[in-house]
C-alpha positions in Angstrom: 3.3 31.7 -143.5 3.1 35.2 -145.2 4.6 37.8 -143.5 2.3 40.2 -143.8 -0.3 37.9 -142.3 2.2 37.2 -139.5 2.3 41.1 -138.7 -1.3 40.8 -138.6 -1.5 37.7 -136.1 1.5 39.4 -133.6 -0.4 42.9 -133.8 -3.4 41.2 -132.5 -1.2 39.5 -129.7 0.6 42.1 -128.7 -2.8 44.1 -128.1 -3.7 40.8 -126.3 -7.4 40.5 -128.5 -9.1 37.4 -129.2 -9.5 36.7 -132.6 -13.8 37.2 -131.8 -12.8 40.8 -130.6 -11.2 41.9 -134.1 -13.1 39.9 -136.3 -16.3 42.0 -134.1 -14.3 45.1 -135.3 -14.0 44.5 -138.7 -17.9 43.6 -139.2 -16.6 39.5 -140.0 -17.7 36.5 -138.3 -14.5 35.0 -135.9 -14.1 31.9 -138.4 -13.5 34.4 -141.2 -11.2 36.2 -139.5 -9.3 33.3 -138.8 -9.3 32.1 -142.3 -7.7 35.9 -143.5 -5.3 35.5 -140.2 -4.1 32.3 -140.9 -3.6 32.7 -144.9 -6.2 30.9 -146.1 -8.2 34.1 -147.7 -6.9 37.0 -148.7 -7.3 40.6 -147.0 -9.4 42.8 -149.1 -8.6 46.5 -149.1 -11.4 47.2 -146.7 -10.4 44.7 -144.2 -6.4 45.9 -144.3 -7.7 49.5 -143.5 -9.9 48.4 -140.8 -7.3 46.4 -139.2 -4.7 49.6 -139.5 -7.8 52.0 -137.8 -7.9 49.1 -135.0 -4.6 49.1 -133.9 -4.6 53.3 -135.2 -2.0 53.6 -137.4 -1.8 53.7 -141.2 -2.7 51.6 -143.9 1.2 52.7 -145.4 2.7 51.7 -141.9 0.9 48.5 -141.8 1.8 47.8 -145.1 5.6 48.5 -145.7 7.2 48.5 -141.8 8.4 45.1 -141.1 7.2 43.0 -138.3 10.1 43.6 -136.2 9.1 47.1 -136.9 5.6 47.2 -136.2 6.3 45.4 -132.8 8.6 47.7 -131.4 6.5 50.8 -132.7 3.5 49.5 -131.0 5.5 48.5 -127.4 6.5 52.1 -127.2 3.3 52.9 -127.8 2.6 50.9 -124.7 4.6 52.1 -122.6 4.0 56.1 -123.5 0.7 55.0 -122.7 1.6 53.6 -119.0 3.6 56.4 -118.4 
């Protein structure tokens, strides 16, 4: 699998959303989302940018920080948020 696409599937996890609940976000029935989450179509521009406003942080974070990095970024977020 594509690492990008696995950031994209453990960002949704981590936020605990359904795949119906992001695909409803981004305007795209939940059997397209799951094709783009799962590798089998490719992310358009417009769908990368609403996937960064979803989880509200940049297109350029979503992009370049790793996986490991965008889970631990979004886990403090968390818990600042619980705090």
């Amino acid at each position: 699998m594509n690492s990008f696409i696995l950031k994209v599937r453990k960002l949704r996890e981590i936020h605990g959303y359904p795949q119906e609940y992001v695909a409803f976000q981004m305007g795209i029935s939940q059997a397209a989302y799951s094709k783009k989450e799962s590798g089998r179509t490719q992310l358009s521009m417009g769908c990368l940018t609403k996937i960064a406003e979803l989880y509200q942080m940049s297109l350029t974070d979503l992009i370049s920080l790793t996986a490991q990095e965008l889970m631990l970024r979004c886990i403090q977020s968390n818990q600042q948020l619980a705090a």
